[in-house]
SEKEVEX-56419 format. One record per residue: residue in one letter; x, y, z of N, C-alpha, C in turn. Coordinates in steps of 0.02 Angstrom, whole numbers, padded with zeros to 5 digits, always signed. Layout:
<pts>
AXYZXYZXYZ...
</pts>
This chain:
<pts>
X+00281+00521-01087+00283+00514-01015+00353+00527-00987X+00404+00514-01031+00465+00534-01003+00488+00609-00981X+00439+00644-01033+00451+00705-01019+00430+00712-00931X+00377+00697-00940+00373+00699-00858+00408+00669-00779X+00457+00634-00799+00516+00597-00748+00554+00654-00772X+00580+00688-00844+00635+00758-00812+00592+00799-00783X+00524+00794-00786+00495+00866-00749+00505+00852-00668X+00513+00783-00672+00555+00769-00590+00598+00756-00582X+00638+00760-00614+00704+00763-00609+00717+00822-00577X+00708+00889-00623+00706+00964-00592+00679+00973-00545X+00602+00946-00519+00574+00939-00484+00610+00932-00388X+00646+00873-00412+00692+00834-00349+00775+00859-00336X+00771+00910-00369+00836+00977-00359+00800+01021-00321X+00753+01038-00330+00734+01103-00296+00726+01075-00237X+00679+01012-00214+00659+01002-00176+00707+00981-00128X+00775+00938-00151+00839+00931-00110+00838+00994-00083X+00843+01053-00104+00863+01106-00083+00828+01159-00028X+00760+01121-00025+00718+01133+00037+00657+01101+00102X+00701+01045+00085+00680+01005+00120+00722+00991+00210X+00708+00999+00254+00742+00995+00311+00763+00923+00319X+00835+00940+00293+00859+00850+00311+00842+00819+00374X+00859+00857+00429+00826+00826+00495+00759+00787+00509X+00727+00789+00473+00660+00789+00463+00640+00742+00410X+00689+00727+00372+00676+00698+00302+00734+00653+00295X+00769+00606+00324+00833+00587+00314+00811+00483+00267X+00823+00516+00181+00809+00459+00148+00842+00406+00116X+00870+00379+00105+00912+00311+00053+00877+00257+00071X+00869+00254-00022+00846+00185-00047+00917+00154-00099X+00954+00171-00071+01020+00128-00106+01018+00148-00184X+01032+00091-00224+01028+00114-00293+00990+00126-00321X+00915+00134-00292+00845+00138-00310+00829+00222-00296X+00865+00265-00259+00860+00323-00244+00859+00372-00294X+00877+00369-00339+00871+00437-00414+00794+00414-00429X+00794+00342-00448+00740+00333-00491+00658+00327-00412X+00666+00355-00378+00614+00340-00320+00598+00420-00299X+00665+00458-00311+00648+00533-00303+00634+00577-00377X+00651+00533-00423+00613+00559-00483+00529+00547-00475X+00517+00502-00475+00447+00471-00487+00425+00515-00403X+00440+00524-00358+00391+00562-00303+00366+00631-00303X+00466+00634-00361+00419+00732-00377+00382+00744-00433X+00399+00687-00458+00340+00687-00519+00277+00700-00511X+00275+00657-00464+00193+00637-00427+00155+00701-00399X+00219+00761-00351+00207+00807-00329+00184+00849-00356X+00211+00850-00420+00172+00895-00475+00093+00923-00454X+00067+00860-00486-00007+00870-00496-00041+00848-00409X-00018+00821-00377-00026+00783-00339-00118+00830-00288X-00107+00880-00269-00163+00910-00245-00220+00922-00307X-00209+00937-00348-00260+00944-00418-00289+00879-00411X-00249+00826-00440-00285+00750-00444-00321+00733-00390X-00298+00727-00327-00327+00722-00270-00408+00773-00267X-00399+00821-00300-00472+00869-00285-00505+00816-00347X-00488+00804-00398-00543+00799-00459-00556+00703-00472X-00508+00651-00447-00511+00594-00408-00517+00548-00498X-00551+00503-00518-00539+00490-00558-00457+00428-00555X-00438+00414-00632-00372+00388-00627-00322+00420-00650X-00276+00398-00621-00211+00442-00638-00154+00398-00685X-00206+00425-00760-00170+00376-00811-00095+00400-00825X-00069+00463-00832-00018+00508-00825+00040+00463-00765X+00014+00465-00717+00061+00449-00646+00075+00380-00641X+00014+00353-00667+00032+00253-00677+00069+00248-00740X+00081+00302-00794+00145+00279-00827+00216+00298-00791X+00198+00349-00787+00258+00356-00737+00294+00291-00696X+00245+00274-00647+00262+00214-00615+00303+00177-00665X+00254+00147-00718+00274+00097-00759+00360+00119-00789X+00366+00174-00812+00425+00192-00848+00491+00191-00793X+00472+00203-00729+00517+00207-00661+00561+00130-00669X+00550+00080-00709+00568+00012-00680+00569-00015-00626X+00515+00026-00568+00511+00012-00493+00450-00039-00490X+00424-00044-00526+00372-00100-00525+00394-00187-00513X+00460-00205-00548+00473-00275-00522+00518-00270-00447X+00502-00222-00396+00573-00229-00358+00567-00306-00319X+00507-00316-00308+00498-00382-00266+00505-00435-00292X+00519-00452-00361+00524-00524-00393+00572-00533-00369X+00594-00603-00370+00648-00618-00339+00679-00649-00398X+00751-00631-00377+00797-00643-00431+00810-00711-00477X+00771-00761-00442+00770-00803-00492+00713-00812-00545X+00662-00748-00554+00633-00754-00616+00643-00693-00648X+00712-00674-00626+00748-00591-00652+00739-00537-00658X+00712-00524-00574+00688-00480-00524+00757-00465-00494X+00756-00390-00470+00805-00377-00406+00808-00387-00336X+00750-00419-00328+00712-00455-00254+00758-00408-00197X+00719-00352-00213+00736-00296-00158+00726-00311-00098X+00747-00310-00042+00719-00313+00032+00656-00285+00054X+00609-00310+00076+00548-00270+00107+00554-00214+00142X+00603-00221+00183+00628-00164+00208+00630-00085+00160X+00671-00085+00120+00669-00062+00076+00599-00032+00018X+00567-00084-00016+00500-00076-00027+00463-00027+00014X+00461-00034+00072+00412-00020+00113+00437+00076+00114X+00503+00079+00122+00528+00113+00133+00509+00186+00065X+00495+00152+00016+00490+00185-00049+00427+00207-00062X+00382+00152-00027+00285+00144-00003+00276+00203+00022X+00326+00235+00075+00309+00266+00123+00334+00353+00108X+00381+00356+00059+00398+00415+00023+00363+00415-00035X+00328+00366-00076+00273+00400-00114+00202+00414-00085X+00195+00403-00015+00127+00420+00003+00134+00501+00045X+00202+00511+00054+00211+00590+00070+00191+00630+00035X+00186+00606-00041+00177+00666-00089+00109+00652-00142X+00095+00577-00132+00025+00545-00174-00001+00494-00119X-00030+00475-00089-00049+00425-00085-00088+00371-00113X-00139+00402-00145-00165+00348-00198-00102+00305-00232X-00069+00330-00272+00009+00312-00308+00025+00267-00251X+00048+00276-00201+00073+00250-00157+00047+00176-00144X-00026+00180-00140-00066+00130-00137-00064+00102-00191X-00084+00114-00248-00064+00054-00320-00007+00065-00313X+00066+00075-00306+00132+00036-00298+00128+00014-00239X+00119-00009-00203+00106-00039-00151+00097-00119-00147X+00021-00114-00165-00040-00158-00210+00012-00220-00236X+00039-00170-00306+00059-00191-00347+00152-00255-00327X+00173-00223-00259+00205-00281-00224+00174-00353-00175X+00121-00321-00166+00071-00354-00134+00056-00417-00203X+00033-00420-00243+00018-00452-00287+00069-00503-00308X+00127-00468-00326+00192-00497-00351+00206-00556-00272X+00214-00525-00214+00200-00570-00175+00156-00621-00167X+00074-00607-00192+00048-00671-00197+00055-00735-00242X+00116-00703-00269+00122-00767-00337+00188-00815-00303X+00232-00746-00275+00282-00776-00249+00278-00856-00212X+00215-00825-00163+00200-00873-00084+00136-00926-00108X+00090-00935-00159+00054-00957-00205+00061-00994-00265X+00111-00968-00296+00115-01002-00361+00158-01095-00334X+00144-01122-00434+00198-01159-00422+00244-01154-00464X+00311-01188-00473+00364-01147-00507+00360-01144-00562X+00296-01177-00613+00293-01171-00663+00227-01105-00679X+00208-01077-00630+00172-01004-00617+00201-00983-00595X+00261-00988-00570+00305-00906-00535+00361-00893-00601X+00376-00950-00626+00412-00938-00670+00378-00906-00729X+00314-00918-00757+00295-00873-00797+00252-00806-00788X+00240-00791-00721+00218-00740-00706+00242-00688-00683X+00292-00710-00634+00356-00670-00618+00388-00647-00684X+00401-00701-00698+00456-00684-00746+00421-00624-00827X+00363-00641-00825+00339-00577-00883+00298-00507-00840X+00322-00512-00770+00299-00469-00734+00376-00419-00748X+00409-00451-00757+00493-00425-00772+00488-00397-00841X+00470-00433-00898+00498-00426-00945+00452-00389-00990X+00390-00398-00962+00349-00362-01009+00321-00285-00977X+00353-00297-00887+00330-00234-00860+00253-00214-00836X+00229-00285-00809+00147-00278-00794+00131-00249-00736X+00068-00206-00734+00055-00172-00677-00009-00203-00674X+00021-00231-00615-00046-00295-00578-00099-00249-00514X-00184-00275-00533-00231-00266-00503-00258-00303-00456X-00320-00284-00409-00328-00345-00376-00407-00346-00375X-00419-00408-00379-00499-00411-00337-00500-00468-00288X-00460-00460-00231-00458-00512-00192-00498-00491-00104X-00533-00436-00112-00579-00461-00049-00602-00489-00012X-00576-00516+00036-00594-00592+00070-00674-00578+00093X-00685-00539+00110-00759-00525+00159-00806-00526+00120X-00789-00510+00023-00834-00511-00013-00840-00569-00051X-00887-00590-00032-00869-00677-00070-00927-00699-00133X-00952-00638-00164-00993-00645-00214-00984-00669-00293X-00918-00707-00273-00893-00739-00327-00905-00819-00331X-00906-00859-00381-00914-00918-00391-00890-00942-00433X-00834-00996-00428-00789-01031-00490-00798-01111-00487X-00838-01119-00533-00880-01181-00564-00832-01221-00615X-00825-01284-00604-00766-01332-00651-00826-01364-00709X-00802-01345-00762-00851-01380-00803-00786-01430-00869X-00830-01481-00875-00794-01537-00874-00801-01550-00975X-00727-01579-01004-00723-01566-01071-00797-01577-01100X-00800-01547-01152-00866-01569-01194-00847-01555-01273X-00845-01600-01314-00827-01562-01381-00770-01541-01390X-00759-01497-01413-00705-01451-01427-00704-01405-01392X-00727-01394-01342-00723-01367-01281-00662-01406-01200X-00612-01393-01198-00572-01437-01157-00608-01388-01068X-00575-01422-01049-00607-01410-00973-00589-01356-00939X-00624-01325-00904-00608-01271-00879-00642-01250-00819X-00624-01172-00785-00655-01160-00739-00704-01113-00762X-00738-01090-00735-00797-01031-00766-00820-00985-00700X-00776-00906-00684-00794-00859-00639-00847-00815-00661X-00909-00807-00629-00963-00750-00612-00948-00731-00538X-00989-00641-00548-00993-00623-00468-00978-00542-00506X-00946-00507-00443-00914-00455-00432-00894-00472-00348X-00833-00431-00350-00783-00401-00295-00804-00325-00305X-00798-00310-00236-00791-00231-00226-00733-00208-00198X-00694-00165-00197-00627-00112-00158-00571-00164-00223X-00581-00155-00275-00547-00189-00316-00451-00144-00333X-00416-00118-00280-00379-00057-00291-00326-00092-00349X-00330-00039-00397-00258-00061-00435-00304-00089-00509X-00353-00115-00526-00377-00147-00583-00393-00113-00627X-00407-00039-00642-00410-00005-00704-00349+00010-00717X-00356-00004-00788-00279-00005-00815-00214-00054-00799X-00226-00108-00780-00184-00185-00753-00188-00203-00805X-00125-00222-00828-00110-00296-00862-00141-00351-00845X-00105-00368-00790-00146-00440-00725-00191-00417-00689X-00239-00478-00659-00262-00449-00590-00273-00531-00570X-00251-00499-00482-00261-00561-00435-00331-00586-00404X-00385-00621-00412-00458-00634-00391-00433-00670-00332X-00508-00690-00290-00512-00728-00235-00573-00749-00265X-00594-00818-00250-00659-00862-00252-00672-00895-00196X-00711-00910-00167-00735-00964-00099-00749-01025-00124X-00716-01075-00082-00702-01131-00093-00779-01169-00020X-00790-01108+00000-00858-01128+00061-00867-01077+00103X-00898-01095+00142-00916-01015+00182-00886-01004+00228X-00828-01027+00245-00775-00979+00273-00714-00930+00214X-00737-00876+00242-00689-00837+00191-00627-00838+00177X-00587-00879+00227-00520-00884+00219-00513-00946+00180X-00564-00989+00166-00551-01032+00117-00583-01013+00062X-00524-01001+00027-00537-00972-00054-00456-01005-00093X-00469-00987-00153-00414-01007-00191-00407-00937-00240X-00332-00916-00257-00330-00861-00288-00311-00878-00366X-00338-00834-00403-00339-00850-00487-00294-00791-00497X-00247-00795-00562-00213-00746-00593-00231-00755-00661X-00264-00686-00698-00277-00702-00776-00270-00628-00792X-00282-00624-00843-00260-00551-00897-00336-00506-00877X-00329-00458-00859-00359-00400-00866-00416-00398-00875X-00392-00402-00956-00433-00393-01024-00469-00463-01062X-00473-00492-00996-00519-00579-01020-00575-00558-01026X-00605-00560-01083-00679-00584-01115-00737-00585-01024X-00758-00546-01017-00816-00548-00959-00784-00544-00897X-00735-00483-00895-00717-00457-00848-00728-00392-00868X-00763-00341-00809-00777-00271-00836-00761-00237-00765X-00708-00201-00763-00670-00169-00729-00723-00093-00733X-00750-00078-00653-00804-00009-00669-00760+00024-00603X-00789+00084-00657-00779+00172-00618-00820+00193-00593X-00814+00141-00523-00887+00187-00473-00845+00197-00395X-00782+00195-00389-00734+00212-00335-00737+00315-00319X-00797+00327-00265-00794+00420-00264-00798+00427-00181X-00743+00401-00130-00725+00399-00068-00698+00484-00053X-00703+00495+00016-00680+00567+00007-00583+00563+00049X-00564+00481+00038-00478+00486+00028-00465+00445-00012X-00397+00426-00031-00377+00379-00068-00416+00391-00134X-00413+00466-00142-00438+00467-00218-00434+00441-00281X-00395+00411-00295-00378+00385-00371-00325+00316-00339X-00366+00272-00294-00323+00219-00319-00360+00155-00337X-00414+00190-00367-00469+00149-00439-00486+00077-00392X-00507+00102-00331-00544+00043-00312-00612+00041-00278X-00653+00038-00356-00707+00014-00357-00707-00051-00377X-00746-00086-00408-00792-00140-00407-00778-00169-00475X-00774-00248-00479-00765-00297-00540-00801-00322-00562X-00834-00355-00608-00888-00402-00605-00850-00445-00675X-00876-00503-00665-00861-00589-00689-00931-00600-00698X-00920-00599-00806-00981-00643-00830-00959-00686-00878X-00974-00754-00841-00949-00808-00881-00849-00797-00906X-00818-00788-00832-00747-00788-00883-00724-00855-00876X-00691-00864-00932-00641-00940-00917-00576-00911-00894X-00566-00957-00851-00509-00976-00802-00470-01051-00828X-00446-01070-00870-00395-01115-00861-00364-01138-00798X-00357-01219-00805-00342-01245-00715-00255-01228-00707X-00232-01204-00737-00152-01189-00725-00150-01089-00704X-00213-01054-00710-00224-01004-00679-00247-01005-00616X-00261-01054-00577-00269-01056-00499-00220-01065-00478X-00193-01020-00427-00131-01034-00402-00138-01093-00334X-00070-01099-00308-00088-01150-00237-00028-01130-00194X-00037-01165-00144-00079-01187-00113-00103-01109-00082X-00176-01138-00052-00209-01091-00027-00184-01050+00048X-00205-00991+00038-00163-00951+00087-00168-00947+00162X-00215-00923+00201-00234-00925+00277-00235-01008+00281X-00262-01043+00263-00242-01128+00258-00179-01152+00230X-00126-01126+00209-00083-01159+00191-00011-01151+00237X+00043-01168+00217+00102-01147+00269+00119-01081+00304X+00151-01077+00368+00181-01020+00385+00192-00977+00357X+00211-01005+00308+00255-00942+00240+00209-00921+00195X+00151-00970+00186+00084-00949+00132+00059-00887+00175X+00058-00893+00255+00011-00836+00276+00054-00790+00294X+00106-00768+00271+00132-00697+00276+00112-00655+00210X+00055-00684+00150+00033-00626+00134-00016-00589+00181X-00024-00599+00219-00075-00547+00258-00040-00509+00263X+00026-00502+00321+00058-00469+00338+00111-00424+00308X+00126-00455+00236+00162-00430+00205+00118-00361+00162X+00021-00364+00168-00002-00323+00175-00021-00268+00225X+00002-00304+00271-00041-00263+00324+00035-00191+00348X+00088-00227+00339+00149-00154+00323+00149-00125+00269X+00115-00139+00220+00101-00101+00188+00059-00016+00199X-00004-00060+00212-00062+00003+00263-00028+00030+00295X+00013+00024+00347+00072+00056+00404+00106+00110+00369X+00142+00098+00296+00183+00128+00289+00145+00169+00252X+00071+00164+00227+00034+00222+00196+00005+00270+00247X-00008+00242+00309-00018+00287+00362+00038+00337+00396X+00102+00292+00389+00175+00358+00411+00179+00393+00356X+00172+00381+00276+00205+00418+00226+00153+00470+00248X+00101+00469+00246+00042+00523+00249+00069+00571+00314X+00062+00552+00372+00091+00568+00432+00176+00620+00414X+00198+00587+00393+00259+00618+00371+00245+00678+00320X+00208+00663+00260+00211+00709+00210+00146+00806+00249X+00099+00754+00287+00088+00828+00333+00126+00860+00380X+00163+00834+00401+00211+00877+00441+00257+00917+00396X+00307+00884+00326+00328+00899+00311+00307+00979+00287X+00230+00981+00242+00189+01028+00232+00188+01089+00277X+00184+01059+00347+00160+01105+00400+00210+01145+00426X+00275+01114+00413+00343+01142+00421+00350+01214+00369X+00355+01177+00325+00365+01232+00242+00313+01285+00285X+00248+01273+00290+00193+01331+00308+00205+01379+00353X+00213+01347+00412+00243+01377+00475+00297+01429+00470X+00360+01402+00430+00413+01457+00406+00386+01504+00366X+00358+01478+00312+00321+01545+00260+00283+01585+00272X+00239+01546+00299+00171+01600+00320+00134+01600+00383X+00182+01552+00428+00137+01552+00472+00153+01619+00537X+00103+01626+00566+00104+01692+00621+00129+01673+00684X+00159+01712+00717+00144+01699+00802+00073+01736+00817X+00064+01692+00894+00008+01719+00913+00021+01809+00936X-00030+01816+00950-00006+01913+00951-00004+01899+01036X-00027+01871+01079+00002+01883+01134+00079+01859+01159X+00117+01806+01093+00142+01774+01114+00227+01824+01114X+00219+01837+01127+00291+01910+01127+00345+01893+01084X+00340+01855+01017+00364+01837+00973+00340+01865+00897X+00429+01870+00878+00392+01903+00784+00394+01837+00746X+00431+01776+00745+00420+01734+00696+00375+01673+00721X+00337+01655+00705+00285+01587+00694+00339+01528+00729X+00394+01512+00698+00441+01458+00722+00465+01472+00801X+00459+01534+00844+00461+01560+00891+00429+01559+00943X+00369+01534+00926+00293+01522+00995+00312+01458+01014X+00316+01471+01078+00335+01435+01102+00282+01354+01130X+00218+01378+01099+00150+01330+01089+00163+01304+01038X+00177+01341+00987+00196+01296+00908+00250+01247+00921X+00307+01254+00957+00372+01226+00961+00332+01150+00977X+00290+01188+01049+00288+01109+01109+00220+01087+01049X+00177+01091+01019+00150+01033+00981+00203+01013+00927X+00243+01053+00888+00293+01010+00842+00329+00961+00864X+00369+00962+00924+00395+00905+00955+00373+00883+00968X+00276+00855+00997+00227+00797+00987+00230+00754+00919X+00198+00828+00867+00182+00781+00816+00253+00761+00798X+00315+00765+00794+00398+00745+00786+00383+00676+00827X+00369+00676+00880+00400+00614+00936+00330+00561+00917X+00286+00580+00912+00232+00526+00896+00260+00479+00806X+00288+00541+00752+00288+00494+00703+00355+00473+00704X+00396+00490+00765+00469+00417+00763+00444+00393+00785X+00416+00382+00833+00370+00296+00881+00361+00275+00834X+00323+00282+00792+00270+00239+00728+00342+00216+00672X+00373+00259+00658+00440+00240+00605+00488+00208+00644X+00495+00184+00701+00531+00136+00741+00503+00088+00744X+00431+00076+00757+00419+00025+00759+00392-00016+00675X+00387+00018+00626+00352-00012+00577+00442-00028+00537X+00485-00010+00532+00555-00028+00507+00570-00093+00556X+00578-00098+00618+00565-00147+00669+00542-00195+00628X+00478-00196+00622+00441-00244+00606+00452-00264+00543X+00489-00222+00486+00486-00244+00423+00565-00273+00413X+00626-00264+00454+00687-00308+00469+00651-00359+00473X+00593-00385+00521+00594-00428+00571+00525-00498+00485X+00479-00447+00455+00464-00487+00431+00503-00507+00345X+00562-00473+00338+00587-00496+00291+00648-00573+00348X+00660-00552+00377+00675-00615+00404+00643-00669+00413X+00578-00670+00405+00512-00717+00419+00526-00757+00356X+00528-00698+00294+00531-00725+00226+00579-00754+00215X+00660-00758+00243+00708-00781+00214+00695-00848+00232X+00674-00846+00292+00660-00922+00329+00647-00968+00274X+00567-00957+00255+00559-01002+00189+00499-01047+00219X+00500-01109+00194+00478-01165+00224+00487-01190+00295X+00541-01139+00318+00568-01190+00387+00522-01128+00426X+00485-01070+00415+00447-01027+00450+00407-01083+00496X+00402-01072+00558+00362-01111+00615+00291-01067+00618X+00244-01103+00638+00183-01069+00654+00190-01005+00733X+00235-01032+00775+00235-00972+00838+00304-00918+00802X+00335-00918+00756+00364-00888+00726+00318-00849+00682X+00281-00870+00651+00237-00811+00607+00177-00771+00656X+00173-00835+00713+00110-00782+00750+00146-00696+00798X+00221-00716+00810+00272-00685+00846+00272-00613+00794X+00278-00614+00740+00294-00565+00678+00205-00536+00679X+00166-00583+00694+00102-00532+00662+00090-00495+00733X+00104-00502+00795+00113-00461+00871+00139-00413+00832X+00213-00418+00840+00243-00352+00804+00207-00296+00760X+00191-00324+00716+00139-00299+00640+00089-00251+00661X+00068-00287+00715-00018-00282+00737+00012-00199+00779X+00067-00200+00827+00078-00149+00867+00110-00084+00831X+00120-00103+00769+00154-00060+00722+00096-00021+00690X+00069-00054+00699-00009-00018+00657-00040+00009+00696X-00067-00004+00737-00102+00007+00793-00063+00094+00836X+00027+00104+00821+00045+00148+00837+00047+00189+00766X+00049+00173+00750+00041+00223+00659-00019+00233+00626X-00069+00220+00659-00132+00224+00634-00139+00284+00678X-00133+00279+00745-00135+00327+00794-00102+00393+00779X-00044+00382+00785-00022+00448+00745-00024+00464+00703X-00070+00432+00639-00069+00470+00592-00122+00515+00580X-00172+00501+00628-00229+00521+00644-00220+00580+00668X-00171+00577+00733-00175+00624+00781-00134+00697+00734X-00085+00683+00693-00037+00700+00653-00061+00732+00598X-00120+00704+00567-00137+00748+00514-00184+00806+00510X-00235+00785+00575-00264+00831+00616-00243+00893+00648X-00182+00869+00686-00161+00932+00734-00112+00975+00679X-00101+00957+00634-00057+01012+00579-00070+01064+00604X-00157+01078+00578-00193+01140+00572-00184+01163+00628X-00203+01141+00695-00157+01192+00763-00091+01226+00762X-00047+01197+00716+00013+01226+00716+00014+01293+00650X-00036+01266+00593-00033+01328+00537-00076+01364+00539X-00160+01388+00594-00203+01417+00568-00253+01425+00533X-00291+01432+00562-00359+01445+00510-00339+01466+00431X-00310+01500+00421-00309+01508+00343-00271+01440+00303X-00233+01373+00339-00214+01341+00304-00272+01296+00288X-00322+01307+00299-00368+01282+00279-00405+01318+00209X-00368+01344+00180-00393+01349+00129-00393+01305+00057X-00423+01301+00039-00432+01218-00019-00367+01235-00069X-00346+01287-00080-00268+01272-00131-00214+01229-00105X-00236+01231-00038-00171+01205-00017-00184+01128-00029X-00227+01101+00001-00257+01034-00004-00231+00990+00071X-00224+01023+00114-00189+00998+00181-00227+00944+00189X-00297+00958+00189-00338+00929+00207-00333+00847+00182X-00311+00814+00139-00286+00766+00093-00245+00720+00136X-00227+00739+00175-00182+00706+00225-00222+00647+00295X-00263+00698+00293-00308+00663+00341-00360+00627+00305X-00391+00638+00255-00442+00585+00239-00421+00538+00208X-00357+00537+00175-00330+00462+00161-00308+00455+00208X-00282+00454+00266-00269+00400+00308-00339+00388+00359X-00409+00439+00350-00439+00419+00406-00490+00367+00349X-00489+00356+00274-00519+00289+00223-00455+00227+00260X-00401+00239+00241-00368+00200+00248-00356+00141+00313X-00359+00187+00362-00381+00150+00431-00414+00125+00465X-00487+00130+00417-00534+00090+00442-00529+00009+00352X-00470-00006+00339-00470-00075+00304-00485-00117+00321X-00460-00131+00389-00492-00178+00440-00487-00165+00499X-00531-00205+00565-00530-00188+00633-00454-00147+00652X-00456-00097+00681-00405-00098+00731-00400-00121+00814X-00458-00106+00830-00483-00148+00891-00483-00220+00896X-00489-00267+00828-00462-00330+00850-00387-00345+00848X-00365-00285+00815-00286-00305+00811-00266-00278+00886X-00291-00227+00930-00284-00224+00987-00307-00283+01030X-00328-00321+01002-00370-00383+01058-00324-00432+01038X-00302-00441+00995-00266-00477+00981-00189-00477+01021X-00162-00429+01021-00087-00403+01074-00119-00399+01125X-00169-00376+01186-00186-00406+01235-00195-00458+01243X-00215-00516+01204-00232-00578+01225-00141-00605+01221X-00109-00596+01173-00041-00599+01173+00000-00602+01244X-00003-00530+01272-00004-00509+01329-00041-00567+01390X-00072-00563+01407-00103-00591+01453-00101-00659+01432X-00105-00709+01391-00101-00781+01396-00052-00817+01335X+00004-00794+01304+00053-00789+01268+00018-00839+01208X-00027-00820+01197-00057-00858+01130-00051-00804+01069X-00034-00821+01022-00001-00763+00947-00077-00778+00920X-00079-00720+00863-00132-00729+00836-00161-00773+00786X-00214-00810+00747-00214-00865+00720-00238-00814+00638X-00201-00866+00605-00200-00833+00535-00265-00812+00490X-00279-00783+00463-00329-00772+00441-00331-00696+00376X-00392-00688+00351-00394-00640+00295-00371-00563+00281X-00367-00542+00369-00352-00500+00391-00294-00504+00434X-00267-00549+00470-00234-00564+00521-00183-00614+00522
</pts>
């Protein structure tokens, strides 16, 4: 697999070399060699995989070999407890060139976060800490909406000591083929936000991780469906306290997912323009009435490029905005207030809501700017838009719009929940 980080290594020379800095202006601090290795890596195959979907056992070592997998532990279980800011920032340059990838590294902070804001220190300390040392690439089956799971306490008997016992299946399981860990959700009653989350190995006895994920975006980020027969759960694998019910600070995993989605909707947004640029110079035409010899010259092409340009800084102003604003949420800690976290998910909610938009509008209108022939399947343009138009329907966007109107009009923040 290493061979393939120098094949990006070379990879991320050439591409320095034609990429319009204006257009592309990146630092991830000391994380920058090893973040532009692993994106051109990705670039490689990146349209092939995307046509034939499947997993991308090749590219998840990659990941793994990058050492970008612990950036979010935090340094006291000997993590570099990178800034979100940052993270997000890295989310959003691997979905320029993969998005699936993008989405299991993503995921895979998402997770590390639920142990963070969940565990107790005698589960952050051993989960974190062999999330470090042993290099685990964590899965999830935590679906709140799907609640076809059931975790039953059955009480010592024999030589049998006590335990929990999960049946069911989860569906949109992203990230679990090929995990070390994976994070579950169970219902604790029939509201879905009351659940409790389990962390156990993978590869536990009556867990069967299936390959039935064939969406036409987000090709390979292996989230299909789990099923639980008869697994034991040990009571020091439930984490606590529970999340949409627990503190301020418990319910910024939503949010600490929901910039996530944002920044898979700009990387996408970003990585078609970038495409449409390269095209436009290479091959693209002026119109024949337009009294111009070069494509970059029509003066129709110009005025939609400076749309799709000005629509995806709105969206990258406001989703960096928001990710200063919720790593500050996090430093808080315990002292996070409830109109303080509802204040950060306004923000969140308008960040999405403008980056969903343009990414839509953005991956679509390419093709106005390159022509009928960029529609031809080598190119794979098309890739741009159907992962972000799977991706954007994760959850309502219309309640996250109802939500900042009601904001608006009667200064009430939104109330925490599975999505929100």
């Amino acid at each position: 697999m290493g061979q393939i980080l120098k094949l990006g290594e070379r990879q991320q020379e050439r591409d320095a070399a034609i990429t319009p800095a204006h257009l592309a202006q990146r630092d991830f601090g000391s994380w920058t060699d090893a973040v532009e290795q692993v994106a051109s890596a990705l670039a490689l195959t990146a349209i092939e995989r995307d046509r034939n979907g499947g997993t991308a056992w090749v590219e998840r070592q990659v990941l793994r070999e990058s050492n970008l997998l612990k950036l979010a532990v935090p340094a006291a279980f000997g993590g570099p407890e990178v800034p979100w800011p940052t993270i997000y920032q890295i989310i959003r340059r691997f979905a320029e060139v993969d998005s699936s990838l993008a989405h299991l590294f993503g995921f895979q902070h998402l997770q590390v976060a639920s142990v963070t804001l969940f565990g107790n220190p005698e589960q952050k300390a051993s989960l974190l800490g062999r999330t470090v040392s042993e290099g685990w690439f964590w899965g999830n089956a935590t679906n709140g909406l799907d609640t076809r799971t059931t975790l039953t306490w059955h009480d010592a008997d024999g030589d049998n000591a006590a335990h929990f016992e999960l049946n069911g299946i989860k569906s949109f399981c992203s990230g679990a083929t090929g995990s070390d860990m994976i994070n579950i959700t169970a219902p604790r009653s029939a509201d879905p936000a009351d659940r409790v989350f389990i962390s156990i190995p993978t590869n536990r006895a009556g867990v069967t991780v299936l390959d039935d994920w064939d969406n036409l975006g987000q090709r390979q980020t292996d989230s299909g469906s789990v099923t639980f027969d008869k697994v034991r759960v040990e009571a020091h694998e439930v984490l606590g306290p529970p999340g949409t019910a627990g503190t301020p600070r418990a319910t910024l995993r939503t949010l600490v997912s929901q910039l996530i989605l944002i920044e898979i909707y700009i990387g996408n947004a970003q990585g078609a323009l970038l495409n449409a640029w390269h095209y436009t110079h290479e091959q693209g035409r002026p119109w024949f009435t337009s009294g111009v010899k070069r494509a970059i010259d029509d003066p129709f092409t110009q005025q939609h490029y400076g749309d799709l340009r000005i629509a995806l800084r709105g969206a990258i102003a406001l989703a960096e905005s928001a990710a200063r604003d919720l790593q500050r949420a996090w430093e808080r800690g315990d002292a996070l207030t409830a109109e303080e976290r509802g204040l950060l998910a306004v923000t969140i909610y308008e960040a999405k809501i403008v980056a969903a938009r343009a990414a839509l509008d953005i991956t679509s209108k390419i093709f106005e700017v390159m022509g009928a022939r960029a529609t031809a399947a080598k190119y794979g343009f098309d890739r741009f838009w159907r992962n972000v138009r799977v991706h954007t329907l994760h959850d309502s966007l219309d309640y996250k719009l109802k939500d900042v109107g009601q904001w608006v009009l009667t200064g009430d923040v939104p109330t925490p929940s599975i999505y929100s």
